[in-house]
N, C-alpha and C positions, 0 to 999 in steps of 0.2 A: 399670286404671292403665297409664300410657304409661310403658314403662321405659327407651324410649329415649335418649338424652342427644347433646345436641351435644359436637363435639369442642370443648376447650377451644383462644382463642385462642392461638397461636403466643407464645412469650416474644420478647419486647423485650430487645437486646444494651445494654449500657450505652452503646456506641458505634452510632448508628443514623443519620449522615448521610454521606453521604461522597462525594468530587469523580473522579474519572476524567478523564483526560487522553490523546491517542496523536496524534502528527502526522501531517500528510499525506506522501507520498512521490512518489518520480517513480524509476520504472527511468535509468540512466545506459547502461549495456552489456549485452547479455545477451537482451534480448527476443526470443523465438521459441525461442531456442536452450537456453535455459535448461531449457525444458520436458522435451526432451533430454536433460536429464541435464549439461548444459554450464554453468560460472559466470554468474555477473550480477554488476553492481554496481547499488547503488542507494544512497537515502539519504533523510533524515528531511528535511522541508522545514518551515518555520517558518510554517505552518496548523495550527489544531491540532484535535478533535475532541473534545468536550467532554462527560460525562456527568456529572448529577447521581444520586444514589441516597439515598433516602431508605426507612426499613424503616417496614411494615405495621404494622396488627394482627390482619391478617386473611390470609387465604392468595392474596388478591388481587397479582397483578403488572400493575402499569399504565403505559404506555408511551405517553412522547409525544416526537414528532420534526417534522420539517417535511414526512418521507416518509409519515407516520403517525401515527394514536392507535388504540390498539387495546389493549385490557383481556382477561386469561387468568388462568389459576388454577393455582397451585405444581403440584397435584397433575395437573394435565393442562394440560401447556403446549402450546397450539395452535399452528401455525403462521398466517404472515401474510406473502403475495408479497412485500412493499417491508419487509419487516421480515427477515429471512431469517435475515442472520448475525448477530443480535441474538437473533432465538426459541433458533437452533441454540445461540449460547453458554451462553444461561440453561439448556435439557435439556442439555449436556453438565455443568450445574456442579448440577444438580434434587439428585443425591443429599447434597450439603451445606449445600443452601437450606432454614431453618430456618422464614422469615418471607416475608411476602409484600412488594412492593418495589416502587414509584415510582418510574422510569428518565425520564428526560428529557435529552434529545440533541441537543446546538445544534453547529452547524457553521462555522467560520470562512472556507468555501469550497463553492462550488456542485458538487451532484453530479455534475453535467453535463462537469464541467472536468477532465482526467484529474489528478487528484493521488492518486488510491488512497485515496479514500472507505470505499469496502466496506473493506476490510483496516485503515484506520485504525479505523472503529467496531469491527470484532472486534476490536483488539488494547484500546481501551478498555474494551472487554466484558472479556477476555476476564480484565486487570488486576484489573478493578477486581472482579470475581464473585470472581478470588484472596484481594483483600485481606477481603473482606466475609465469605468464607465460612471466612478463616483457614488456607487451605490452604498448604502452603510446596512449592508448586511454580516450578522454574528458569524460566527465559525461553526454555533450548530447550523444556522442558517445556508449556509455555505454547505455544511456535510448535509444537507436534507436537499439541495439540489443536484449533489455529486450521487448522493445513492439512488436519487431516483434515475437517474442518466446509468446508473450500473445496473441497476434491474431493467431497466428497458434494453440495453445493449446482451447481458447474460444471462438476464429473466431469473437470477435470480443472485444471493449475499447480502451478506450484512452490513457491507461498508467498513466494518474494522481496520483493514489499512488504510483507506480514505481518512477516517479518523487521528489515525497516526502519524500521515503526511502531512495533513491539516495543522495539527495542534502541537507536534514534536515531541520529545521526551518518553515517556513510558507512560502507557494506558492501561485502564482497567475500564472493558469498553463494555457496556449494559444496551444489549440491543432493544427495540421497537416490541412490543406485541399486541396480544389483543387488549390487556390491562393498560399496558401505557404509550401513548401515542407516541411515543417522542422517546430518543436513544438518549442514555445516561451516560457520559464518560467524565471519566475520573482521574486526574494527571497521578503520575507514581514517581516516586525516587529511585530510580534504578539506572546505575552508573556504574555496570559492569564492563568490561569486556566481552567481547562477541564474536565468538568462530562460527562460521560458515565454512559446509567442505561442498561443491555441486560434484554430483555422483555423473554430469557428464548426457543425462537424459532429463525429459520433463513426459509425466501424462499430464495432455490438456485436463484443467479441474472437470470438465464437462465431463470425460469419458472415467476418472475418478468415480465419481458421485453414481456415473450411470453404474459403473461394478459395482458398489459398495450394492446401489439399492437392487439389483440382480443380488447377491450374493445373502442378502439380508426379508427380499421379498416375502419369504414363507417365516418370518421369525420377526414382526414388527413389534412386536413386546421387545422382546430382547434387545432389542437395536434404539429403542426410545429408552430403557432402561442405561444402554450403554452411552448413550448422551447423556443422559444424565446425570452419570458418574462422574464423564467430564466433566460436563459444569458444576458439580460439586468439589472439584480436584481445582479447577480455576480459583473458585470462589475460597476454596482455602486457601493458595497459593496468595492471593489479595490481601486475606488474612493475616496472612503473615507477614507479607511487606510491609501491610499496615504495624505490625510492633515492632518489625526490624527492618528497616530502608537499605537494601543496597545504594550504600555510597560512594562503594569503590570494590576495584577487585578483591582485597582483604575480610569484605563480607563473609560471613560465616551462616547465611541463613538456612540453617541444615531443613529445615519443615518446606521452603518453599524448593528447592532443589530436591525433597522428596517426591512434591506434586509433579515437579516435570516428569521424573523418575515412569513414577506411578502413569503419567498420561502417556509414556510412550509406549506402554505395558497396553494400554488402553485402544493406541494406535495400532498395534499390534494384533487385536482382538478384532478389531473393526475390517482390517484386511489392505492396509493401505501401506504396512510396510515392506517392502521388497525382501530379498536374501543379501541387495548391496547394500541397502541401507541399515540393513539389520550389522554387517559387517564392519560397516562405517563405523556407528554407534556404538559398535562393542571395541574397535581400538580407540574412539573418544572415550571412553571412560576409563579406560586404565590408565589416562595419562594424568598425575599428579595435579596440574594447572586446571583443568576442567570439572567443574563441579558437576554437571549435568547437560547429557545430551540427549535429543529427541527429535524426529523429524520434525522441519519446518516447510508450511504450506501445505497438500492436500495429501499428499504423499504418492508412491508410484515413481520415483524419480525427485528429481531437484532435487534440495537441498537439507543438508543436516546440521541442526543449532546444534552448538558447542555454547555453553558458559562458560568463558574466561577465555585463558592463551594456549596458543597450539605453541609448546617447547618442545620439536622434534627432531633429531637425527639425519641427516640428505636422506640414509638410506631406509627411514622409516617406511610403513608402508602407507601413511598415508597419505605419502608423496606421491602416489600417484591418482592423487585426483585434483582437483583445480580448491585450493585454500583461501579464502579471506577473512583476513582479518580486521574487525571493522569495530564501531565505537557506537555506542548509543549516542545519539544529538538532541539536546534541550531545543534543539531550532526548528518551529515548523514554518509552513506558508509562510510566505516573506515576498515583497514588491517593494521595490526602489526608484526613486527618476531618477534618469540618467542625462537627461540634456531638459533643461529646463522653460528653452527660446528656439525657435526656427534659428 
């Protein structure tokens, strides 16, 4: 006689459906230097990242994305290349996962486009694994297990967009060092308008950093001084929102639209700005509606921030690159039920 016995299935919560939400972001101040140990600003942009979750009755997890379909089991969660920080959230949250779970991932914006994709899906992971598994962990709490999952996946970042996905609105984001254990962020009032132009290419950040630190190897004074600068140019920029809040496009904050000014002079020096995006830049700024522009993310390609509205012409030229126009969002992480009873 077989006396073996299957494990019974997993119980069914009374609550077994539920929506995840985390916006896109875009660094403002801070890139490169941040990493350093030096501030950033960033903020929630009105894209959003969207997961459904729905509970098993099996110990099955199955995942569908546009990057992906890929099927694993509670008890040995696999990894998966284009899946990464979606596997890593699920094994960081395994010891409170009861059921198995049908994850489905739709995106309001293309991966390819820098709005902080990856860090938007961990922060909807990382929500919505909270709400479902009942845990009462904070938002820093929450951001100290999403950046450790991004140092382990990229070895290295400061989590800044994680931050911003998380929390929504406008940051002034005080990274980790050896002085203080624990990241400082600061919500901001900043309710502008936000042009983005993609220049149509991206360097991976990896092969960024690897130039810069080639380009910079026989000059490491020079290159910590030039961090520096930045985070002093951040740390003013902060300063000044602190006496004057952007509340709306009619903002006049001429000192922190200098700091951008000033940090793209900065990017510039460091070696991360191209000749396309140096061209970009320079028809962003002659246009009346734009108070400041400067590249946004690591530079090499992607993307270029615009502050305020692109009022252009069909036949302007900088219609010939891919334009969005998007909004800062007060909304971060966010989880709903959606069905309440089997």
């Amino acid at each position: 006689m077989n006396s073996s016995k299957k494990n019974p299935p997993p119980p069914i919560p009374s609550v077994n459906q539920w929506q995840s939400q985390a916006p896109a972001n875009t660094m403002i101040l801070g890139e490169h230097s941040v990493v350093y140990g030096h501030p950033a600003i960033a903020c929630a942009l009105n894209q959003f990242i969207t997961i459904d979750w729905q509970c098993r009755t099996d110990n099955h997890i199955h995942i569908h994305s546009e990057l992906a379909t890929f099927k694993t089991q509670l008890n040995s969660i696999e990894t998966h290349p284009k899946l990464q920080f979606v596997i890593k959230a699920l094994q960081a949250f395994k010891p409170h996962l009861k059921h198995g779970l049908n994850i489905t991932i739709r995106s309001d914006f293309s991966s390819t486009i820098g709005l902080g994709s990856s860090a938007a899906v961990l922060a909807a992971m990382l929500h919505g694994l909270k709400t479902i598994t009942q845990q009462d962990f904070s938002t820093l709490e929450l951001f100290n297990i999403g950046h450790a999952i991004i140092l382990d996946i990229q070895k290295r970042g400061s989590g800044t967009d994680l931050a911003a996905s998380l929390m929504g609105g406008g940051i002034f984001f005080e990274p980790a060092t050896d002085n203080k254990s624990s990241p400082k962020i600061t919500q901001l009032t900043l309710n502008i308008p936000i042009s983005l132009i993609y220049v149509g290419y991206k360097t991976p950040t990896s092969e960024v950093l690897a130039q810069v630190a080639k380009h910079w190897q026989e000059k490491p004074e020079a290159l910590k001084t030039l961090y520096q600068q930045m985070g002093e140019l951040t740390q003013d920029a902060f300063n000044a929102l602190q006496k004057m809040p952007l509340r709306d496009e009619r903002g006049k904050n001429l000192n922190f639209y200098h700091s951008i000014i000033q940090y793209q002079a900065l990017m510039e020096q460091l070696g991360v700005s191209d000749p396309t995006l140096n061209r970009i830049i320079g028809l962003l700024i002659r246009l009346p509606t734009i108070h400041a522009a400067k590249i946004s993310g690591s530079g090499l390609g992607d993307c270029v921030l615009g502050l305020g509205t692109i009022r252009i012409k069909p036949q302007h030229r900088l219609n010939a690159f891919q334009i969005m126009q998007i909004h800062i969002t007060p909304l971060g992480a966010t989880t709903q039920t959606i069905e309440s009873s089997l």
